[in-house]
Steps between C-alpha positions, in 0.01 A plus 500: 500500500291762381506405136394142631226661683363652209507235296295276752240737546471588097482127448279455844228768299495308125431182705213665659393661222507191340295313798208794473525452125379117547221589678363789283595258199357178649150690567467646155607215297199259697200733402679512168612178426163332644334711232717385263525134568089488537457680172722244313740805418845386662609564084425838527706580753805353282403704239495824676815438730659423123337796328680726788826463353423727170388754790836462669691538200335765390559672881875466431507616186353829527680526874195513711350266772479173347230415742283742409518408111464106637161635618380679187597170363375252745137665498473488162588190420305405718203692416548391125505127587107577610436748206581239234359230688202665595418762248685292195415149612861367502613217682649634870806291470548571072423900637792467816715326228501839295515736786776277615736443193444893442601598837811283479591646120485849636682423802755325290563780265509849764734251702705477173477881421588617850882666474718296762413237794211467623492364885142555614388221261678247685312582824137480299584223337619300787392710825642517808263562787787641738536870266127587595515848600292672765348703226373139322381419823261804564350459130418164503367553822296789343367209248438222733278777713332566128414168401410390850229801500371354134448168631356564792286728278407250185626175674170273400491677163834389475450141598263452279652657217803276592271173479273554248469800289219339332301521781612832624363635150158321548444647855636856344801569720765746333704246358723641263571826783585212749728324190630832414605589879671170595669502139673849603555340862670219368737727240549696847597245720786301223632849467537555846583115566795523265770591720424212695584227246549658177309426177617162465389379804173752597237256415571245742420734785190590401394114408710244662372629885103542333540113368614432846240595682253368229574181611394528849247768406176527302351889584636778377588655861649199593725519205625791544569467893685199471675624186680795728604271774652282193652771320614698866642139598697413156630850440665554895613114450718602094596834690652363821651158266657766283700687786628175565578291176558870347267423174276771350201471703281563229541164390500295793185748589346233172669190575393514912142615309495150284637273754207638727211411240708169364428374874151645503400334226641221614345461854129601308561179309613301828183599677315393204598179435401422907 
C-alpha cells in the first residue's frame, strides 16, 4: 500500500513538474519565437538545435554535464551564424548550413568515441517533458525572469531590429548589441527547450505556435500573446493525449501544434474568400 503510495505521489510531482514546465516553456518560446519568426530566422533555430548535438557528444565523452557543453555549443553556433554573416558577408542560411553539418559531424564522432551506451542521448534527441526536474524548473525560471527584464528593457529596439534592421541602422539604434543579445537568447532558450522535445523536434515549438498567431496577428505584442495561449493550449492538449494513448508526448506536443495552424490557416482563408 505504501509502495503504491509512493509511486502515486513520485509520479503525481513529474506531472506537475511537467505542468509548471509548460508554462515557463510556453512564455519563453513566444518572446523567442516571435523574434524569430519576424526576423525571417525560423532556419536558425534548426541550425543551432542541430549544432547542439556536437556539444552533447562532447558532454558524454569527457563525462561531464552534457548540457552545459550543449550551451558552449549552442551560443556559438549561434553567435558564428551572425559573425560570418555579418562580419564575412555569407549567406545566413549557406552560414547555418556550416554551423549545422559541423555540429552534427562532431556530435556524430564523440557519440562514436564514447566507451559503452549512451542513454541520455535518447532523451535529447527525442525529449520527454515528464523527466523535468525541479532543479530545470528553477533555472529556466531564472531565464524567463532574465529575458523578460531585457525586453521590457530594449523591447522597441527590439521590434525594430526584428522588422527592419535597415532602418534601425539609419535612426542609430544598437543594432548589432540587440542582434547579438537575442542571438545568445535564442542559443539559451533551444538549450533549455531541449528536454521538452528533443533536437529533432525543438524547432516546431518555437515556430509552429509564432506562425499561429501570425495569422490572426499583425504587432509584435500581439504575436507573442497569442503565441503563449497557442503554445500553453497545444502543449497541456500532447501532454494529457499522451497519458492516455501512452505515445511520447514530445511528438504529439508537434502534431497537436500542426493540426492547430493547419486549421488556422485554413479558417484565415475561409474568412477571406467571404
Amino acid at each position: 500500500m505504501f509502495d503504491q503510495l509512493f509511486t502515486a505521489l513520485f509520479e503525481y510531482q513529474f506531472f506537475i513538474n511537467a505542468l509548471i514546465g509548460v508554462l515557463l516553456i510556453s512564455a519563453a518560446a513566444a518572446m523567442i519565437g516571435t523574434y524569430i519568426v519576424t526576423r525571417r530566422l525560423v532556419a536558425i533555430s534548426g541550425g543551432v538545435t542541430h549544432a547542439c548535438f556536437g556539444g552533447l557528444g562532447l558532454g558524454c565523452f569527457l563525462g561531464v554535464n552534457p548540457m552545459l557543453t550543449a550551451g558552449i555549443f549552442a551560443v556559438a553556433s549561434a553567435l558564428g551564424v551572425e559573425w560570418l554573416s555579418d562580419r564575412h558577408k555569407v549567406r545566413e542560411d549557406s552560414a547555418i548550413a556550416v554551423v549545422w553539418a559541423v555540429g552534427m559531424a562532431v556530435g556524430v564522432v564523440f557519440v562514436f568515441l564514447t566507451p559503452g551506451f549512451v542513454p541520455e542521448l535518447n532523451s535529447f534527441l527525442f525529449g520527454n517533458i515528464l523527466t523535468i526536474s525541479t532543479t530545470d524548473l528553477w533555472i529556466f525560471a531564472a531565464y524567463l525572469a532574465l529575458l523578460s527584464l531585457f525586453f521590457v528593457w530594449k523591447y522597441r529596439q527590439i521590434v525594430a531590429c526584428a522588422f527592419d534592421a535597415d532602418f534601425a541602422r539609419v535612426s542609430h539604434l544598437p543594432v548589432r548589441v540587440v542582434n547579438t543579445a537575442m542571438t545568445v537568447a535564442v542559443a539559451l532558450c533551444i538549450v533549455l527547450t531541449i528536454r521538452l522535445v528533443g533536437i529533432m523536434l525543438l524547432m516546431s515549438l518555437i515556430s509552429l505556435p509564432q506562425l499561429t498567431a501570425e495569422v490572426f496577428a499583425r504587432r509584435f505584442s500581439g504575436m507573442m500573446a497569442l503565441s503563449v495561449a497557442v503554445s500553453v493550449v497545444c502543449c497541456l492538449a500532447g501532454l494529457f493525449l499522451a497519458t492516455v494513448i501512452d505515445v511520447p508526448c514530445s511528438a504529439l506536443i508537434v502534431m497537436v501544434m500542426a493540426a492547430v495552424f493547419a486549421v488556422a490557416r485554413m479558417l484565415r482563408r475561409l474568412g477571406m474568400r467571404h
